[in-house]
N, C-alpha and C positions, 0 to 999 in steps of 0.2 A: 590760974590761967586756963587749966583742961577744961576748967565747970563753964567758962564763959565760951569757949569754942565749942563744948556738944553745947549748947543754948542759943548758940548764934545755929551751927547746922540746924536744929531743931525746928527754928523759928525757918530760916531760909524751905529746909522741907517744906513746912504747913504751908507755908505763901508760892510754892511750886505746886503742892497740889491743889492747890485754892484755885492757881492759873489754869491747870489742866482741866479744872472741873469748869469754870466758866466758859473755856474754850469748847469743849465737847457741847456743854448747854445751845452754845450758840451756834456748833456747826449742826447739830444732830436734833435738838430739841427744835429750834427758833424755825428750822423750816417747814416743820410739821403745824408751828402753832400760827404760822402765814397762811396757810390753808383750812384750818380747822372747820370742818364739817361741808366744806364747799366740794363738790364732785369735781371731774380732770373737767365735764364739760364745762361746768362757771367757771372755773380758771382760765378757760382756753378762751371764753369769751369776752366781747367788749361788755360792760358793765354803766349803765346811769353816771355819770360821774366821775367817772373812771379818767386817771391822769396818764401820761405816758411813764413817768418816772417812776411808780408806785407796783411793789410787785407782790403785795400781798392782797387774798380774799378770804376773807370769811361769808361764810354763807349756814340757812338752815331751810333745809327743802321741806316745803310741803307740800302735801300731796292732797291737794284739792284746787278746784279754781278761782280763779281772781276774782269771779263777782262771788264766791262765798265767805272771802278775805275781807273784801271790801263794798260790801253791799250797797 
């Protein structure tokens, strides 16, 4: 009966830090990867298409102009 109680604690740990680590991924990881490569000013901005309800940008700046993008 002790072998099954450290086995149930053991298993109950791994799936507590399993919980931790998803949770952190999501508070700490998720809101960096909402922004990724987009500056504070594309964020702050209306965007093409852009929904009210949606709070993520991704963006990748370049730095030349629009008739050299798209000739």
């Amino acid at each position: 009966m002790l072998h099954r109680k450290t086995k149930t604690k053991r298993i109950f740990a791994g799936l507590g830090i399993l919980l931790l680590v998803l949770i952190l991924g999501y508070l700490v990881i998720n809101p960096w990867l909402l922004r990724w490569g987009a500056t504070n000013q594309e964020v702050s901005q209306a965007m093409p298409g852009d929904l009210d309800h949606v709070g993520w940008t991704r963006a990748v700046t370049i730095d030349t102009t629009p008739e050299r993008i798209w000739p």
